[in-house]
ZASESE-697841 format. One record per atom (N, C-alpha, C): residue in one letter; y, x, z. Coordinates in steps of 0.05 Angstrom, whole numbers, plus 5000, padded with zeros to 4 digits. Last residue first. Layout:
N
AYXZ
...
***
This chain:
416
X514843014473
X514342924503
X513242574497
X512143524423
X512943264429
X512443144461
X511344094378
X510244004410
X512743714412
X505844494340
X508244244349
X508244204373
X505745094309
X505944874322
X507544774328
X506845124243
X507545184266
X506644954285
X502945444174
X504245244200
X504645334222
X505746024134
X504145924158
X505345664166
X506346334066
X506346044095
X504946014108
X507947054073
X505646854071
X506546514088
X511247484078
X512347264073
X509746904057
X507847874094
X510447864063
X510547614052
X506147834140
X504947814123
X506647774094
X510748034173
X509548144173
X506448114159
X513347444169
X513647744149
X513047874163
X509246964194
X509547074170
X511247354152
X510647384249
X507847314238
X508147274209
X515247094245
X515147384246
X512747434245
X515246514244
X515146714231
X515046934227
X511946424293
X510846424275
X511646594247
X516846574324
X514346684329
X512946734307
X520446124309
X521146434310
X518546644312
X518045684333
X518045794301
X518246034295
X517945794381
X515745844372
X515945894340
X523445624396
X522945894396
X519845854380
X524145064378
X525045264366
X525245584367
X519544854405
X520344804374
X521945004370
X521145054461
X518745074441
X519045054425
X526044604465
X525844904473
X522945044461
X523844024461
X526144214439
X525544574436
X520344084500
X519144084469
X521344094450
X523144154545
X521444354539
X520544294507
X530243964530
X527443934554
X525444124535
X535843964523
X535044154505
X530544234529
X538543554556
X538343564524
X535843744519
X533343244609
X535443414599
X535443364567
X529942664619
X530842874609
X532043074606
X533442384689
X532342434659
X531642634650
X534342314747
X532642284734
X531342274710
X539542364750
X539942244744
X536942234730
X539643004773
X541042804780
X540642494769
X538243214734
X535943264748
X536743054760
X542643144689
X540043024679
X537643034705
X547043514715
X546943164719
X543043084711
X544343924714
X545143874735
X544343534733
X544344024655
X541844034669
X541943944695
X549743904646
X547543764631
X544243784651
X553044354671
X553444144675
X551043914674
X550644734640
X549544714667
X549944404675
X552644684584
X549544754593
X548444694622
X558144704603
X556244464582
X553944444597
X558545254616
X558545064630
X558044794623
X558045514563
X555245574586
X556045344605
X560045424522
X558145284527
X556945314550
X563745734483
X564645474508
X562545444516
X561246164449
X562545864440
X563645634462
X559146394501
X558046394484
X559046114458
X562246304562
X562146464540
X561346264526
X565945694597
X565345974593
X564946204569
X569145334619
X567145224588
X565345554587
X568145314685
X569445334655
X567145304639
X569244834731
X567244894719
X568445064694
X573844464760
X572744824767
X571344994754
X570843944756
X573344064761
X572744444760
X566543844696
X566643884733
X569143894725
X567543674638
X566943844652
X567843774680
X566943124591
X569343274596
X567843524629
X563243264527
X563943104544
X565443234565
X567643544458
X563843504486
X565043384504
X568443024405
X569443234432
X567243264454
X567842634378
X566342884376
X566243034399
X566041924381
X566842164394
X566642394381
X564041704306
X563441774344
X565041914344
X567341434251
X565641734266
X565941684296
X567041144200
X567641064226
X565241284239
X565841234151
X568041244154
X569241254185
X560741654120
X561641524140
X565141494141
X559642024078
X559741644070
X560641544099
X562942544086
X561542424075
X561842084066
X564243094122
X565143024093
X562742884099
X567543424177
X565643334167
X566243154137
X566744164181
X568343914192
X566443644178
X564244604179
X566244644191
X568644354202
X560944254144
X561144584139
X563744524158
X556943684140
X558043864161
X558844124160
X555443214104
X555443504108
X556943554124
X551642564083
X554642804087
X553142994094
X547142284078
X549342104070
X552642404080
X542642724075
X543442464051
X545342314061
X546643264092
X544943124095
X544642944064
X547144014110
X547543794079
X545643544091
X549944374154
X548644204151
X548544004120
X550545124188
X552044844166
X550344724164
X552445564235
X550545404217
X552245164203
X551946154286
X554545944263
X552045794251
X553646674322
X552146444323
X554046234304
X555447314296
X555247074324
X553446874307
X560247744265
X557547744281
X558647414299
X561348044197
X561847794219
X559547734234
X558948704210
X561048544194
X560848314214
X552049054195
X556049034213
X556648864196
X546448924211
X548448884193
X550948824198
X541748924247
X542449124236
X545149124212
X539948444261
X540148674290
X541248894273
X538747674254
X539648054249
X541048214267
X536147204222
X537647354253
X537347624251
X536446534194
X537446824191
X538246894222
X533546024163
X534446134189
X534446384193
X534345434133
X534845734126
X535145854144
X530044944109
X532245014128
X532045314128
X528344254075
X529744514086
X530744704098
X525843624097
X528343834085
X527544074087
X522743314122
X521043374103
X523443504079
X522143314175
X523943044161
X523543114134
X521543774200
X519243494207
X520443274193
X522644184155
X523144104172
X520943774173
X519544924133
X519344604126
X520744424145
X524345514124
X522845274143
X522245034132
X524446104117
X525345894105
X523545694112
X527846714153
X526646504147
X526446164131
X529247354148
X530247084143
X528246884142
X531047874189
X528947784185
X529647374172
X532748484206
X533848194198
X530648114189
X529549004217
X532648904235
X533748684224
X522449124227
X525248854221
X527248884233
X518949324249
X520249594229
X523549374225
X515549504303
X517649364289
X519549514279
X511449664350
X511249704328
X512849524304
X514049364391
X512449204387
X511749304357
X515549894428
X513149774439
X512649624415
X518650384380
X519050134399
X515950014400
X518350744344
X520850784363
X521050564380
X514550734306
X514850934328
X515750864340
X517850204270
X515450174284
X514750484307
X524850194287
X523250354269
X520350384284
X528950064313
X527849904295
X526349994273
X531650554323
X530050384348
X528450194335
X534950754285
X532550844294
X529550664314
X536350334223
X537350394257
X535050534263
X535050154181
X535350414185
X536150554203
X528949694176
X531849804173
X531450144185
X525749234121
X525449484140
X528849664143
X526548594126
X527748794122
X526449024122
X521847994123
X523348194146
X523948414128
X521647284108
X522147544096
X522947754114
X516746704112
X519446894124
X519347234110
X515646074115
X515546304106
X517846514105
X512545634152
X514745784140
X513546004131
X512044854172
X511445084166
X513145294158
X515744484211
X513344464213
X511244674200
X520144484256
X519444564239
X516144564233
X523543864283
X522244104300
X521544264260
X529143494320
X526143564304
X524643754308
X533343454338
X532343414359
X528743404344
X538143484313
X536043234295
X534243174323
X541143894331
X541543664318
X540443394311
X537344234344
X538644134359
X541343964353
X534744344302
X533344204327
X534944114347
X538744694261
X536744444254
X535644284285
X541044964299
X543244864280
X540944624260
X537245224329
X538445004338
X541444864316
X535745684305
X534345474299
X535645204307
X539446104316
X540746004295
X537545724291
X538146194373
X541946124372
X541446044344
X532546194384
X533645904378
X537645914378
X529446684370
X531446534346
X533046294346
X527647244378
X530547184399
X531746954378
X524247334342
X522747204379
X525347244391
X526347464298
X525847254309
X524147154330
X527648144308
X529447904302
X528447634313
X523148444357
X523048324331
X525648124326
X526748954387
X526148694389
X525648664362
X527949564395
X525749414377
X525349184372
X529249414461
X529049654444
X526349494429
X528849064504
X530548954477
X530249204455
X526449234539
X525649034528
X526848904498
X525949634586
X527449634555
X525849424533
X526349504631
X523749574624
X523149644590
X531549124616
X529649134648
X527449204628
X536149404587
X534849244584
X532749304602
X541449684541
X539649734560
X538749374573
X541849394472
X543749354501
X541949444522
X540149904427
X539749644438
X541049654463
X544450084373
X544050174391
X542849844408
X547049814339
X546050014332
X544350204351
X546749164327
X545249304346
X545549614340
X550048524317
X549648814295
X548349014328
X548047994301
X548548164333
X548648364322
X548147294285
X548447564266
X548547714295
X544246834259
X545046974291
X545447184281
X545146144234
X545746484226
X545546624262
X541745674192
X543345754222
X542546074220
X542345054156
X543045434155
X542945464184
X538444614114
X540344644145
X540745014142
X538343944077
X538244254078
X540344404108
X537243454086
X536343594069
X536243834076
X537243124143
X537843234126
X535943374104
X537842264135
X536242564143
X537742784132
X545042194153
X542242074139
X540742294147
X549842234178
X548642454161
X546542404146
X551441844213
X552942004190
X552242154175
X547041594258
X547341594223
X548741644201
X548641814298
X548941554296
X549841354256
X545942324298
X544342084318
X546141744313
X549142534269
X548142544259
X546642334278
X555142524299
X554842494274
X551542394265
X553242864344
X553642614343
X553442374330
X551343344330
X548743124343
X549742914333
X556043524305
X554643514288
X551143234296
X559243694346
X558743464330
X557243354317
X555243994365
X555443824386
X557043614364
X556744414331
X553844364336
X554144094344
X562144514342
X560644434313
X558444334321
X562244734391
X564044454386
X563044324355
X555744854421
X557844904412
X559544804400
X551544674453
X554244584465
X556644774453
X547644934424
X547144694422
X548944574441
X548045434431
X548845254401
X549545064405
X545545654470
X548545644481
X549245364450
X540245414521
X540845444489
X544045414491
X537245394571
X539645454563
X540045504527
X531844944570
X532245254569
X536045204549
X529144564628
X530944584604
X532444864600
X525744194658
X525844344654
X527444384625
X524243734717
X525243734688
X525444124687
X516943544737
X520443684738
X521143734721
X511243504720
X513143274733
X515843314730
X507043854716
X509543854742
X511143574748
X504943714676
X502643814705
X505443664726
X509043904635
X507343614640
X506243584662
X510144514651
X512444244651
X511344034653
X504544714642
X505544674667
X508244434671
X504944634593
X501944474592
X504144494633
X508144974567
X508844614556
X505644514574
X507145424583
X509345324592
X508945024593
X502045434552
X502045524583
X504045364589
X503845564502
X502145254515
X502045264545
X506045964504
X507345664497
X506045464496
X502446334516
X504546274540
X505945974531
X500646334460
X498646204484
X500946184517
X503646514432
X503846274424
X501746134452
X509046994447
X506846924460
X506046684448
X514847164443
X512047284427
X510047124425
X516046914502
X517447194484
X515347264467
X519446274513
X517346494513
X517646654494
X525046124512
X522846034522
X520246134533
X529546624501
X527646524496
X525446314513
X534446324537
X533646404517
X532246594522
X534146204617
X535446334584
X534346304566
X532345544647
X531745814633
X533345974604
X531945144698
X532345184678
X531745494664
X527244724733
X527844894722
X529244994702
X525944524791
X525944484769
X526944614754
X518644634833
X521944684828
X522444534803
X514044674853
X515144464860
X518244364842
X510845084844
X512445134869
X514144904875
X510245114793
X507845124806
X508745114842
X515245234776
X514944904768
X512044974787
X515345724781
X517645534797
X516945334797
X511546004749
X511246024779
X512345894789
X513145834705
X510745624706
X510645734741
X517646194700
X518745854695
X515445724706
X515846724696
X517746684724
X517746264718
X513146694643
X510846734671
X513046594693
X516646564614
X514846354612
X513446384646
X520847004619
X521446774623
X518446504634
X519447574606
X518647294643
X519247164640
X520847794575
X519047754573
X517347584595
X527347684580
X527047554570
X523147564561
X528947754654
X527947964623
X526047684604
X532047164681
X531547424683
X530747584653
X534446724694
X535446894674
X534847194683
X532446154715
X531346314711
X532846464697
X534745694763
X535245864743
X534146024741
X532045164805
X531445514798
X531945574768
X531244724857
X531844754830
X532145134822
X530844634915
X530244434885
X529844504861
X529844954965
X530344964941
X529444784921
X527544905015
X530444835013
X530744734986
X522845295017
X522944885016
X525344855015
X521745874985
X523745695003
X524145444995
X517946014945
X516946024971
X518745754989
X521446244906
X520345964903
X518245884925
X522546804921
X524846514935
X523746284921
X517847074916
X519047034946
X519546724940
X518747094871
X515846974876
X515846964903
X522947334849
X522447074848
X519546934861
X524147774908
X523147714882
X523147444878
X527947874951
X526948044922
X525347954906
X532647444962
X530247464960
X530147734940
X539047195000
X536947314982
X534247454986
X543846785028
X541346855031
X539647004997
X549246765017
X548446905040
X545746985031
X553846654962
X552446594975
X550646844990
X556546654914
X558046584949
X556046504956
X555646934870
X554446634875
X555746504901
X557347374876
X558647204851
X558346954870
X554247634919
X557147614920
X559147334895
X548847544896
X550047404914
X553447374925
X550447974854
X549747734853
X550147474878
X549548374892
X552548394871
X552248014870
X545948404915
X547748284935
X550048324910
X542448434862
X541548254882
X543948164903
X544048964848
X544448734828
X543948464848
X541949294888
X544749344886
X545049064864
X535349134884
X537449094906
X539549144900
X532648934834
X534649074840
X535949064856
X530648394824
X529248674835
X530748884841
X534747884854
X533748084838
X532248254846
X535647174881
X534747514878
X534147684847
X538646784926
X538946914896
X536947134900
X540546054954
X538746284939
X539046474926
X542945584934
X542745674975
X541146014968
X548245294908
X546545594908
X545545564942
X549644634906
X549244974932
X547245154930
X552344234864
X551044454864
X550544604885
X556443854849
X553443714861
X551043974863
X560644244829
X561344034850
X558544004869
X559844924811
X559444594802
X558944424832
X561145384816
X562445334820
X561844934809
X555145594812
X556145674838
X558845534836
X553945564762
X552045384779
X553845414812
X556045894719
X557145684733
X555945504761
X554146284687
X553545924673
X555245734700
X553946714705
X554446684680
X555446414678
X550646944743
X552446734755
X555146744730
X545347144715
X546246894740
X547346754742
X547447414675
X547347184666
X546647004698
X548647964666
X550247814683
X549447524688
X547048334622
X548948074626
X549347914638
X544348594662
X546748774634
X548648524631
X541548154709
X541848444693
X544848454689
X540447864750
X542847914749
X542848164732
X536247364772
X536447504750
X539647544755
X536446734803
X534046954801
X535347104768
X537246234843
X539146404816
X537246644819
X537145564873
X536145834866
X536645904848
X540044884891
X539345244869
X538945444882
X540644314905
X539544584913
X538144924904
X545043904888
X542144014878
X542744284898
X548143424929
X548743714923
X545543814905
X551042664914
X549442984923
X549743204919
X554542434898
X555242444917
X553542664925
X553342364823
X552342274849
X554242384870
X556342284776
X553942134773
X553042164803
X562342414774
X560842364786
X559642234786
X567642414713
X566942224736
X562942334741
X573242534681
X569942694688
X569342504713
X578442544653
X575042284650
X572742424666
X579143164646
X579042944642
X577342704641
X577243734641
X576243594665
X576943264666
X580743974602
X577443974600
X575643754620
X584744084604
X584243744600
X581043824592
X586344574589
X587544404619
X585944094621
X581344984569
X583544764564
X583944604588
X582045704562
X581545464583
X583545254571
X578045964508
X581045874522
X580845694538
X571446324534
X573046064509
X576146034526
X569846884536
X570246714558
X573046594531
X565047374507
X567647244505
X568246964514
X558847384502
X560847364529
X563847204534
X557847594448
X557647254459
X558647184478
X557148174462
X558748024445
X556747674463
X560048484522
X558048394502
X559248104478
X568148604520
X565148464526
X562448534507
X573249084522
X571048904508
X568648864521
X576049484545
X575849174562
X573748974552
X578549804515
X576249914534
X574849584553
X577249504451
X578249584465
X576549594491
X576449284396
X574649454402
X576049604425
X577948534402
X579248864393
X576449004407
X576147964376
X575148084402
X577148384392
X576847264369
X577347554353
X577347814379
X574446694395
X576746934390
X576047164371
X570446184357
X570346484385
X572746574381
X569345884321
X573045884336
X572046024358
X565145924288
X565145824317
X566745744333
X565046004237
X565645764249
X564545664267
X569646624256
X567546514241
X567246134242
X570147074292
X570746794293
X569646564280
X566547634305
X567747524293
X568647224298
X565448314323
X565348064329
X566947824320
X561748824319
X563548664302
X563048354315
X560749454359
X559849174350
X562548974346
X562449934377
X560849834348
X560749664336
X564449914432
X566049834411
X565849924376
X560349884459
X560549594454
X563449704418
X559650424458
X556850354448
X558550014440
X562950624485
X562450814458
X560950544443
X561850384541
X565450254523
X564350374490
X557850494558
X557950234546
X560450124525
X556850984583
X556451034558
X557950674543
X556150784636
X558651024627
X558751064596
X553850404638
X556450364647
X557950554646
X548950684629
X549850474608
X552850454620
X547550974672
X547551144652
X548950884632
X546750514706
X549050644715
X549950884697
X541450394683
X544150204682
X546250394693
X539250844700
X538950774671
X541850634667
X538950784754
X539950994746
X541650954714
X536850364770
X539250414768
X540950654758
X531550454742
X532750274731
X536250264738
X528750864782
X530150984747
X532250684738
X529550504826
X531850734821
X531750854799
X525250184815
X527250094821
X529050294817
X519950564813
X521650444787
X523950334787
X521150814868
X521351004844
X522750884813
X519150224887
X521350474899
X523150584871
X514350214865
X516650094857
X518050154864
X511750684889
X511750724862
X514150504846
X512050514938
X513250944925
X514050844912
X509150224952
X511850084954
X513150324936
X503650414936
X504650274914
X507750134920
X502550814973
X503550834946
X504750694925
X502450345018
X504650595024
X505050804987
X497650165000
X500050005000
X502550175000
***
């Protein structure tokens, strides 16, 4: 036992070390990356010493975000926050500043990330591991934003613990048998569960549901969704996880410009991968033997359209999350054109007091908001486990297809 505390000991301190080697190197390294506006209305970022990861960029605060916002309960959910890497993503999304919210919980493996974290969260009590703080009966509920290869294992330990759950992007990382794992524990459980997708509370996107759930769009025909991240270098990473990533096992920022609109799913594909010229993206140079720094895919949709889904780790110029829509009755490129004359709301719905719209296109506080109320209010969430599957598993599948040059494969399905 006395070797094996050594040995995490040991791995715990290369890891700060590593990260504390990134915080000196990070200004050389962020101000590579192109970040663009595009049709997201993100800002325009300078390559200055202040620059963010890209998607970070914190949206203009609108004074009237909080308008109309009226309380679905008088209660508080009971959170747990587990994960405080490179990005921060704990206490990213807000959970610590939402009305019906009391972080009572946080941990990391990283003790110095662990009370950083608790400092964000205002909160006292922490755990080292997630397998501790789903232990604590207090706890209702558990963000998961830890290494994007735990998502599935850390989300079936919380729901096996009673909890409910939300989760970063990816759902699951590679895995088509963890994606039954997941979708077989969410049913077992009973508790909602809903993976942070930022798209799918971006001001296009989010019209675009509207539009489209109340028949402005007819089915579609044809759908785009782009995740551009130029990489020349991968963002350090718990156990370097991101060194080499295949493009599409990180795909629902551009799948959700089809699923999270239609709320469909894909049913087969065929996909094309690159070979690039970054080093890290060079089968030697990374665990998943991966040569792809873009990788495009072309999707059957469950409505029997189209769809074009592009994600890339290797191409400077306009970077982020963007997509367009052709239906049978309009289109959506940045606004909307068609046979409708009489359009829904668009505007997303109005936020907590306190809550910001945050990064990634405005969305992270959307995102929380949604999962909060929906536990609140005994429903679904938007983006519940068989959205969240549908669109990472495609991602799966295809990279399976190019790595067969672009052979069709079906995908699985999954439906609540």
């Amino acid at each position: 036992m006395k070797n094996k505390a050594k040995s995490r000991q040991s791995a715990e301190a290369t890891e700060v070390e590593r990260i504390a080697g990134f915080k000196q190197t990070r200004r050389a390294f962020l101000g590579s990356l192109s970040v663009g506006a595009g049709l997201l209305g993100l800002p325009a970022v300078a390559t200055a010493a202040e620059t963010t990861i890209q998607g970070f960029e914190q949206a203009p605060e609108n004074p009237q975000a909080s308008a109309g916002w009226k309380p679905v309960s008088d209660r508080k959910l009971r959170v747990g926050i587990v994960g405080y890497g490179v990005c921060k993503f704990g206490a990213a999304f807000g959970f610590q500043d939402h009305p019906n919210v009391e972080v009572v919980a946080v941990s990391d493996l990283i003790e110095e990330r662990c009370v950083q974290l608790a400092q964000a969260c205002r909160c006292s009590k922490t755990y080292p591991s997630l397998e501790e703080l789903v232990k604590d009966e207090r706890i209702e509920a558990v963000f998961v934003a830890t290494d994007a290869p735990s998502h599935a294992r850390h989300c079936i330990e919380a729901l096996k613990h009673g909890k409910h759950v939300a989760s970063a992007v990816p759902a699951v990382f590679g895995s088509l048998e963890e994606a039954e794992q997941l979708f077989q524990a969410v049913k077992k459980s009973g508790q909602a569960y809903m993976m942070f997708e930022t798209s799918c509370f971006h001001e296009d996107l989010h019209a675009m549901r509207q539009i489209y759930s109340r028949g402005g769009l007819g089915k579609l025909v044809y759908s785009e969704g782009e995740y551009y991240h130029y990489m020349p270098e991968p963002i350090p990473s718990y156990k370097d996880w991101r060194v080499g990533l295949p493009p599409q096992w990180y795909p629902t920022h551009s799948n959700a410009y089809y699923i999270g609109v239609t709320g469909g799913s894909f049913t087969e594909v065929s996909c094309m991968g690159m070979p690039s010229v970054i080093p890290h993206l060079r089968p030697a140079n990374n665990r998943y033997r991966n040569a792809f720094g873009t990788e495009i895919a072309l999707f059957r949709t469950s409505e029997g359209g189209t769809a074009r889904m592009a994600v890339s780790w290797d191409t400077p110029g306009v970077s982020g999350e963007m997509g367009r829509i052709r239906g049978q009755k309009g289109s959506f490129y940045g606004k909307y054109e068609g046979l409708e004359k009489k359009l829904p709301p668009l505007q997303r719905p109005p936020l907590p007091p306190r809550v910001s719209a945050g990064g990634h296109g405005g969305s992270h506080g959307y995102l929380t908001d949604e999962f909060v109320t929906a536990v609140l209010q005994n429903r679904q969430p938007l983006v519940n486990i068989a959205w969240a599957l549908n669109m990472t598993v495609a991602g799966i599948v295809a990279h399976q297809s190019a790595l067969k040059e672009g052979e069709l494969l079906k995908i699985p399905q999954y439906q609540l």
